[in-house]
C-alpha positions as a Markdown table, in Angstrom:
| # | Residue | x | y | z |
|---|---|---|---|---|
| 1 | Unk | 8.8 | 26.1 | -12.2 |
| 2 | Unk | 11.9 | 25.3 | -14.6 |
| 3 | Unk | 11.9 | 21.7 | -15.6 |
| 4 | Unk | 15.3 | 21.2 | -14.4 |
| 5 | Unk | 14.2 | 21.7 | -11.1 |
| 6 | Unk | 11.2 | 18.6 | -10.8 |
| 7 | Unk | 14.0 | 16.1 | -10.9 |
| 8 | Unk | 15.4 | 17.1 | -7.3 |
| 9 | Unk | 12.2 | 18.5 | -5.9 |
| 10 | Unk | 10.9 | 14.5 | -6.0 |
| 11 | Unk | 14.4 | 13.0 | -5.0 |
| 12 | Unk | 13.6 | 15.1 | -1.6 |
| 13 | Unk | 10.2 | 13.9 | -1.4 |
| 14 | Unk | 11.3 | 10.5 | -2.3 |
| 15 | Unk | 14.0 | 10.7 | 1.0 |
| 16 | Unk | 11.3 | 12.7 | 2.9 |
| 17 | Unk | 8.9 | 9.5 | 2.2 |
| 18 | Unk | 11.8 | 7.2 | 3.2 |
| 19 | Unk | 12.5 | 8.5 | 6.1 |
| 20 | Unk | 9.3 | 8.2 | 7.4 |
| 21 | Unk | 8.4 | 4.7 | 7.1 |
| 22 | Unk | 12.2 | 4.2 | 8.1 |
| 23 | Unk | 11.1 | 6.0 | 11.7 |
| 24 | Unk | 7.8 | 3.5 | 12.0 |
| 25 | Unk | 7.9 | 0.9 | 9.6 |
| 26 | Unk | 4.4 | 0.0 | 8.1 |
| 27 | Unk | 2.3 | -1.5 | 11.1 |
| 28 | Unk | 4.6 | -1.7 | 13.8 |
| 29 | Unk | 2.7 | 1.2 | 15.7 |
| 30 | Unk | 2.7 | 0.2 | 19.4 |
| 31 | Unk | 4.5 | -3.2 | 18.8 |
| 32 | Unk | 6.3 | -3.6 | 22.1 |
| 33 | Unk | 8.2 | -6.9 | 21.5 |
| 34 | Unk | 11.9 | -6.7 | 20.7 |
| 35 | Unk | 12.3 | -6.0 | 17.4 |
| 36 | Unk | 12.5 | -8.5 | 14.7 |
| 37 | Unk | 12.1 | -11.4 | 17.1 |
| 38 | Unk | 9.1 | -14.2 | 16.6 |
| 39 | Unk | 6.9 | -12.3 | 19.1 |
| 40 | Unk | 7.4 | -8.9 | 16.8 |
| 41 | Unk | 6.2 | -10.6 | 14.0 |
| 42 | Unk | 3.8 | -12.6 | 15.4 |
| 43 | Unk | 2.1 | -9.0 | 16.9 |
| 44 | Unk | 2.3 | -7.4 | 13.7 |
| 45 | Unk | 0.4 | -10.0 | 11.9 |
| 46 | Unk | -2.6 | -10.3 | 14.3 |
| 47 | Unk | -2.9 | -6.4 | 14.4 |
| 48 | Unk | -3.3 | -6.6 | 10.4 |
| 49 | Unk | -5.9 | -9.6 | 10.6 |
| 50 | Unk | -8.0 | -8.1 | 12.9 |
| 51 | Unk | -7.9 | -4.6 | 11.0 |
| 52 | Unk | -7.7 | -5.9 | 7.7 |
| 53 | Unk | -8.9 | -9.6 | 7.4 |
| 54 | Unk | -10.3 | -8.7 | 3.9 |
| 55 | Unk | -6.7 | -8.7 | 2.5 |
| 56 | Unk | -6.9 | -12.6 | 1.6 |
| 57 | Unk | -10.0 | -11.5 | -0.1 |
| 58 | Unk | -8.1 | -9.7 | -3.0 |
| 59 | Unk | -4.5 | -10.9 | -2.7 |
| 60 | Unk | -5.8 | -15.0 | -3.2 |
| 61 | Unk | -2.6 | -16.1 | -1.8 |
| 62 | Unk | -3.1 | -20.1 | -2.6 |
| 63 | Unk | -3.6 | -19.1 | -6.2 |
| 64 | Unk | 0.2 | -18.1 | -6.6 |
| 65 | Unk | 1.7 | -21.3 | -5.6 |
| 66 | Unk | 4.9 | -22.0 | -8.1 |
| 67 | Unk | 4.7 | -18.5 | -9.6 |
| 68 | Unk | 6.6 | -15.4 | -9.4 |
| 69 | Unk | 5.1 | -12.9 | -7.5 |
| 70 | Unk | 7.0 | -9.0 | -6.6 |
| 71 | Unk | 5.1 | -7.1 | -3.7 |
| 72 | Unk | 6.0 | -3.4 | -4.7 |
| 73 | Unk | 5.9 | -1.6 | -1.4 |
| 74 | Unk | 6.3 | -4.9 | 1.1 |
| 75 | Unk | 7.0 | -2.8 | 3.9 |
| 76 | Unk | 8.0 | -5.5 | 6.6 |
| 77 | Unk | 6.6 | -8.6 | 4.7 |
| 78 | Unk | 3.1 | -9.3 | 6.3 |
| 79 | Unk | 1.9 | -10.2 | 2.7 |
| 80 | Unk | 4.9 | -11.2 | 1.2 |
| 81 | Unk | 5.5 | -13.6 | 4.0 |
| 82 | Unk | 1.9 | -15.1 | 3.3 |
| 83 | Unk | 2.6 | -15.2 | -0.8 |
| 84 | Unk | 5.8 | -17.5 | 0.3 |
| 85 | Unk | 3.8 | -19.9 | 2.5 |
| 86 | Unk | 1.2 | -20.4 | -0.2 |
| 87 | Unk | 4.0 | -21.2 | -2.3 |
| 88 | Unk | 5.0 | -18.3 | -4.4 |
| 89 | Unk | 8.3 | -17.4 | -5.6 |
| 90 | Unk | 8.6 | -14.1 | -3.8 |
| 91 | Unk | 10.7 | -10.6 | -4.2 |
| 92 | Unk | 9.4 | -7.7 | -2.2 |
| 93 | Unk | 11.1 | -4.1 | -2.8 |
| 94 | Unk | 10.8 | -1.3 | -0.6 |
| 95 | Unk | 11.7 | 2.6 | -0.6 |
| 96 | Unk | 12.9 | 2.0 | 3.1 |
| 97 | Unk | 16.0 | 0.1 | 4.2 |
| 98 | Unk | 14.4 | -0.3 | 7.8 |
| 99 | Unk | 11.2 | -1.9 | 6.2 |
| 100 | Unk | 13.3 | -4.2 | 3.4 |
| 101 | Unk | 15.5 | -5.5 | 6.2 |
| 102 | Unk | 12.4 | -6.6 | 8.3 |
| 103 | Unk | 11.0 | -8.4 | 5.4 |
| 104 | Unk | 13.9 | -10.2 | 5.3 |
| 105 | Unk | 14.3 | -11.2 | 8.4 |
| 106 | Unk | 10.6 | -11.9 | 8.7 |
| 107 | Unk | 11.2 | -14.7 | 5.7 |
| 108 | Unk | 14.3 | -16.1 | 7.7 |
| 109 | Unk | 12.2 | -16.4 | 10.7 |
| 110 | Unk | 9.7 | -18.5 | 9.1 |
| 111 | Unk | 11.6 | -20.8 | 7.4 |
| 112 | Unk | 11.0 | -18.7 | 3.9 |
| 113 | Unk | 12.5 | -18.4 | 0.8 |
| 114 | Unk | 12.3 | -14.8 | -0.8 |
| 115 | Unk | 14.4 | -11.7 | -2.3 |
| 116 | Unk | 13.8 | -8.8 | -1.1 |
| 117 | Unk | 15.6 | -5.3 | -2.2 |
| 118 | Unk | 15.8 | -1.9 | -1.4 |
| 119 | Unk | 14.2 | 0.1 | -4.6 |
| 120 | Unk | 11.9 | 2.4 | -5.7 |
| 121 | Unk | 8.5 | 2.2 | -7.1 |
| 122 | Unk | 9.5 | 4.7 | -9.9 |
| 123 | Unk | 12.2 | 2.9 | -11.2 |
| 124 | Unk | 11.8 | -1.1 | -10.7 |
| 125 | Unk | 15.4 | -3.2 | -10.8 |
| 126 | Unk | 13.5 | -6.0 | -12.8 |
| 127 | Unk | 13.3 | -6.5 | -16.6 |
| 128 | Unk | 10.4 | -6.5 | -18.5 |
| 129 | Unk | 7.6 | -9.5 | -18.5 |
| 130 | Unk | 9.4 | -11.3 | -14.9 |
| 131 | Unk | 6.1 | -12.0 | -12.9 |
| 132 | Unk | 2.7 | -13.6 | -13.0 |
| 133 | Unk | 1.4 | -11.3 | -10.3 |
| 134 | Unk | 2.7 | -7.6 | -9.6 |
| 135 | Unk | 1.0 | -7.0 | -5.8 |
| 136 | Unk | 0.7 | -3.5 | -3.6 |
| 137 | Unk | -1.2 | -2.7 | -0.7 |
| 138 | Unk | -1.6 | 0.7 | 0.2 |
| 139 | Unk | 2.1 | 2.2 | -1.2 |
| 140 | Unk | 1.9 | 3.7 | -4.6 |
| 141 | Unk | -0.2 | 6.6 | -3.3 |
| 142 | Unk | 2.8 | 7.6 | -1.1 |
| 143 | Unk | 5.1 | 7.9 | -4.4 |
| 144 | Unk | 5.9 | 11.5 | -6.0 |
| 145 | Unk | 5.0 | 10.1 | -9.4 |
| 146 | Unk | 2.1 | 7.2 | -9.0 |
| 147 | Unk | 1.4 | 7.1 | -12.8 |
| 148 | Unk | 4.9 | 6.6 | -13.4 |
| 149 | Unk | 5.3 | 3.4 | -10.7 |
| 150 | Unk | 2.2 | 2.2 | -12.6 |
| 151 | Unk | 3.7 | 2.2 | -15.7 |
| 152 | Unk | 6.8 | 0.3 | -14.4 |
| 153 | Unk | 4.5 | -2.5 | -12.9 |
| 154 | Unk | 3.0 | -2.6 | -16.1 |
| 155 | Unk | 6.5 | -3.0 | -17.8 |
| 156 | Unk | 7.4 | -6.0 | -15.2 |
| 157 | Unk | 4.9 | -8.0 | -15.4 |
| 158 | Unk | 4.3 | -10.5 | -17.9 |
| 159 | Unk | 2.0 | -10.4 | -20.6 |
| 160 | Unk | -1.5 | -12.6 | -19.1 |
| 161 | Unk | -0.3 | -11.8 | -16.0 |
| 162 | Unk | -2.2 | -9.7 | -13.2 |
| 163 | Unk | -1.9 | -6.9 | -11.1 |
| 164 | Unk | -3.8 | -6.7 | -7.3 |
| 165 | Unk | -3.3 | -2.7 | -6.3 |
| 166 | Unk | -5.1 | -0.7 | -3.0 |
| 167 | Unk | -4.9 | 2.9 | -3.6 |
| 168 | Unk | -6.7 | 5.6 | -0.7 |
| 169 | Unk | -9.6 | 6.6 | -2.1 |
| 170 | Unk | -10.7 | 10.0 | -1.7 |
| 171 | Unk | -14.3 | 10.1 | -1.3 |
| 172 | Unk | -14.1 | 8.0 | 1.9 |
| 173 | Unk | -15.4 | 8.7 | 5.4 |
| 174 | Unk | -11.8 | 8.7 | 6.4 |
| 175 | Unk | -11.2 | 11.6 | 4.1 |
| 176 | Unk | -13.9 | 13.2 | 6.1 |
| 177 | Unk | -12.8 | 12.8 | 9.0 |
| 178 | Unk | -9.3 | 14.3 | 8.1 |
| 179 | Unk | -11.5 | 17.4 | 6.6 |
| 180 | Unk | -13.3 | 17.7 | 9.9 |
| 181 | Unk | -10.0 | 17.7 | 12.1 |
| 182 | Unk | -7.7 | 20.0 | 9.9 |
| 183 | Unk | -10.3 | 21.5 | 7.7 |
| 184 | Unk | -13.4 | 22.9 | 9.5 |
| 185 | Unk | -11.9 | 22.4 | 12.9 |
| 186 | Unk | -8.4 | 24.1 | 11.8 |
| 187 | Unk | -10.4 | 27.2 | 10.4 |
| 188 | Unk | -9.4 | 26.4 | 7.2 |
| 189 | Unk | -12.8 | 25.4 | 5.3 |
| 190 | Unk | -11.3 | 26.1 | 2.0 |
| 191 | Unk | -8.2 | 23.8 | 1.8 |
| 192 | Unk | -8.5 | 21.6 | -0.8 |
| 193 | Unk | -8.8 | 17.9 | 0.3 |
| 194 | Unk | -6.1 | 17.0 | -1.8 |
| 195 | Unk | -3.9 | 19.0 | 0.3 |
| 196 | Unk | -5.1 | 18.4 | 3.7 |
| 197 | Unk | -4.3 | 14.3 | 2.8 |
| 198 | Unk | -1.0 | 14.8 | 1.8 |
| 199 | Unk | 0.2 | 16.7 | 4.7 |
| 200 | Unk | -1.5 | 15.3 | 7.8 |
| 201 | Unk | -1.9 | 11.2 | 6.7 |
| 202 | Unk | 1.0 | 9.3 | 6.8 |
| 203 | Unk | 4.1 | 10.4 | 4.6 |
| 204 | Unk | 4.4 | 13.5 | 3.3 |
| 205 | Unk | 2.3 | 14.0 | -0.2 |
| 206 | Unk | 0.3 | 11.0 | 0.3 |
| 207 | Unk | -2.3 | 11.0 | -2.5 |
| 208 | Unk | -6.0 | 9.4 | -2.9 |
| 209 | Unk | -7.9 | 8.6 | -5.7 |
| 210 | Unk | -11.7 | 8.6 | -7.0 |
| 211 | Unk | -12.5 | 5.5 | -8.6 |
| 212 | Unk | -12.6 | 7.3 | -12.2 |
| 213 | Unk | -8.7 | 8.8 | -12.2 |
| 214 | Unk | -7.9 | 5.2 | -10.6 |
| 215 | Unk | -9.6 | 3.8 | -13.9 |
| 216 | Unk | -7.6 | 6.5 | -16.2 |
| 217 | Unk | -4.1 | 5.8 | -15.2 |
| 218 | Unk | -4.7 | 2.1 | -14.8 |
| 219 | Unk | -6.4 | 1.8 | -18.3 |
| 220 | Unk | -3.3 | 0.1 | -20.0 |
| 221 | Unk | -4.7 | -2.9 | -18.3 |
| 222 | Unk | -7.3 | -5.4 | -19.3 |
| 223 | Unk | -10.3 | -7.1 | -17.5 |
| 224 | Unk | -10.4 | -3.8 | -15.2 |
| 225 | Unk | -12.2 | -4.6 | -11.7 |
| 226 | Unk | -11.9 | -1.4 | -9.1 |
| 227 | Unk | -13.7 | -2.0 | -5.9 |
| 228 | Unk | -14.3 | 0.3 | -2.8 |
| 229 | Unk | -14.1 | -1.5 | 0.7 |
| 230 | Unk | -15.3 | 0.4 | 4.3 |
| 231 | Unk | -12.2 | -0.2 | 6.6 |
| 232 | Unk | -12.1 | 0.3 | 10.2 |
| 233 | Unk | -10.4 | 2.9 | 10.2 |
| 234 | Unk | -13.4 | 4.5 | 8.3 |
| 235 | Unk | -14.8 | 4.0 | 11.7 |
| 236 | Unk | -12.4 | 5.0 | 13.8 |
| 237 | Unk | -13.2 | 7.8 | 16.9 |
| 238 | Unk | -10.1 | 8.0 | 18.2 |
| 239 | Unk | -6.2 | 6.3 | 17.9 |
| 240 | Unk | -6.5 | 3.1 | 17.9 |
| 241 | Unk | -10.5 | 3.3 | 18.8 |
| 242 | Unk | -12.5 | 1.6 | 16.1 |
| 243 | Unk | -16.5 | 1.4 | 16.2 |
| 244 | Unk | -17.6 | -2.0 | 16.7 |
| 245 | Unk | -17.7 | -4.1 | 12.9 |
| 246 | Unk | -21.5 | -4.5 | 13.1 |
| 247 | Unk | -21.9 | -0.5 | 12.6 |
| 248 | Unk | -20.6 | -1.0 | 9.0 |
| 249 | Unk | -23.2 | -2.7 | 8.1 |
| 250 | Unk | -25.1 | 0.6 | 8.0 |
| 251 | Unk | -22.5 | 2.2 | 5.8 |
| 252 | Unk | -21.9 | 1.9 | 2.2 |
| 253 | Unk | -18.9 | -0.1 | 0.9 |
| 254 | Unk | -18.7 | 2.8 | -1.8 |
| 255 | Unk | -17.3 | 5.2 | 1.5 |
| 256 | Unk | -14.4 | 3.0 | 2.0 |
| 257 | Unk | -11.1 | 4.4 | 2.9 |
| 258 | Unk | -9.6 | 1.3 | 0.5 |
| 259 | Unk | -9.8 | 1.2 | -3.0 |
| 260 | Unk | -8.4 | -2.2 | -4.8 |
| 261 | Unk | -7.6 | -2.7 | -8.5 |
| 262 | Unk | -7.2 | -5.7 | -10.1 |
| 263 | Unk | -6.4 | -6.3 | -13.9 |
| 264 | Unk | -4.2 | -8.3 | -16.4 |
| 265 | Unk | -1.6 | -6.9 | -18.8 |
| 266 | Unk | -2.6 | -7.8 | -22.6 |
């Protein structure tokens, strides 16, 4: 393929990514409260607790009190909001204009100060060395070019400054289920997982990662911790139908659908 072509091949991924989350904006799946109002918000934060209560786990909200934090990815603020009320000097970007507005709104409606912007991963409207913590949960892997939004968080955040990152990880029962269903189920044995990920999870060309590429392109950093973390929906049987928590206790954490990555920029 001619070089001058990659340019606008990933422009159209990049608006065929936007356009999804613009059509369901992250975890806001079968929210039935008017949108935007207390009630919204208030639903789409105790969905992502139940789900997810690990978050505060990784993110340590209460450490970030007085410094500057960006959320790349915010979606419709559930963390960012949470960085604010713990104190933090927020700014959120997102790839959607549907998810950035919500995030805004969602700090007005709680009585929080934050920025929040409408830009991409790829190409981050910050100068170099801005914040103490660069923060994304489960975005860069829908990006065209994930090593190059890495390389921009590095860039923006300062030096002694930290990074908290969740990538998909590939070798997760999650993966195997999306194997069984469009893999050996489909006929289709042979398609590479790679492929069957990208276009049946989420947006188009979502990617996942083993823990060694994850260490590769995030080796620019220091003090490199990557850890896997079983997810209910590594135990889901159907939408929205999760196996009940004790029945990960008989799984291994290394089979987790989540993969985070902490660091800190020399």
């Amino acid at each position: 393929m001619p070089v001058t072509n990659l340019k606008p091949m990933r422009q159209k991924e990049k608006e065929s990514v936007k356009q999804y989350w613009d059509n369901m904006p992250c975890g806001t799946g079968n929210i039935t409260y008017p949108e935007g109002s207390l009630e919204y918000f208030e639903a789409i934060a105790e969905k992502r607790n139940r789900l997810e209560p690990f978050i505060v786990e990784y993110a340590q909200f209460n450490r970030w009190a007085g410094k500057k934090v960006l959320e790349v990815g915010c979606g419709v603020g559930s963390d960012l909001l949470r960085f604010a009320q713990a104190g933090a000097h927020v700014v959120g970007i997102d790839l959607s204009p549907k998810s950035a507005f919500l995030a805004k709104s969602r700090l007005h409606t709680y009585n929080c100060r934050g920025d929040v912007f409408v830009a991409d991963a790829e190409n981050l409207p910050f100068e170099k060395d801005e914040f103490e913590l660069t923060y994304s949960w489960g975005v860069l892997h829908h990006t065209p070019n994930p090593e190059r939004a890495i390389r921009e968080i590095y860039r923006v955040t300062k030096s002694g400054g930290e990074i908290c990152i969740m990538l998909y990880h590939r070798h997760s029962l999650v993966a195997l289920q999306l194997y069984l269903l469009f893999g050996v189920l489909a006929f289709r044995p042979f398609q590479g997982l790679g492929d069957i990920i990208a276009n049946h999870h989420e947006s188009p060309g979502t990617k996942a990662y083993s823990v060694a590429e994850a260490r590769q392109i995030f080796s620019a950093f220091r003090e490199l911790e990557i850890m896997v973390r079983l997810t209910p929906y590594d135990l889901r049987y159907k939408r929205d139908k999760y196996l009940p928590r004790w029945a990960g206790k008989l799984i291994p954490q290394r089979l987790g659908w989540f993969m985070v990555i902490r660091g800190r920029k020399p």
